[in-house]
C-alpha positions in Angstrom: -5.2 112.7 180.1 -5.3 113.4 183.5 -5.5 116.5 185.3 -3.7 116.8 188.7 -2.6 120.2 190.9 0.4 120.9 191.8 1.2 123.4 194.9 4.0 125.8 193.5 3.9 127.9 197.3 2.1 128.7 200.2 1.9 132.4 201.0 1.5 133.2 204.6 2.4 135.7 207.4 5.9 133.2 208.6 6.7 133.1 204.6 6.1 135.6 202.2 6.9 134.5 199.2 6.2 136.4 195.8 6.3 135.6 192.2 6.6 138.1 188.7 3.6 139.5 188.0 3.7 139.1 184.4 4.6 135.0 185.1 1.4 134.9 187.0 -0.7 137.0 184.6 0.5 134.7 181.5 -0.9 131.2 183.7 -4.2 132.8 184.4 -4.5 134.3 181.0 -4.1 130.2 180.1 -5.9 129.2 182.5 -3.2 127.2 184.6 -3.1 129.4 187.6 -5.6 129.3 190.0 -5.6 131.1 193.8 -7.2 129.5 196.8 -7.9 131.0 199.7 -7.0 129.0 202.7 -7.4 129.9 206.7 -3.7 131.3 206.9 -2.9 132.8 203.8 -3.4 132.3 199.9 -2.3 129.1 198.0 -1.4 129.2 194.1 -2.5 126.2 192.3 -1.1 125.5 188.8 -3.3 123.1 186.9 -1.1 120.6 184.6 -2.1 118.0 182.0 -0.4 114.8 182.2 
């Protein structure tokens, strides 16, 4: 098994997007969610097995 990311949304000043808190909290509590830091904004990473 493979692991790949996948880009769920880029968060920047043009495009604010937001997500539930408590959807968030459950990924990083498994360990699926990951945030990067990028020069225009923050980028969510989920982490999936294939």
């Amino acid at each position: 098994m493979k692991k790949r990311e996948i880009k769920l949304f880029k968060l920047n000043e043009e495009n604010q997007m937001t997500i539930k808190s408590h959807k968030v909290q459950k990924l990083k509590e498994k360990k699926l969610l990951r945030k990067k830091k990028i020069s225009n904004g923050a980028r969510f990473e989920l982490v999936a097995e294939i």
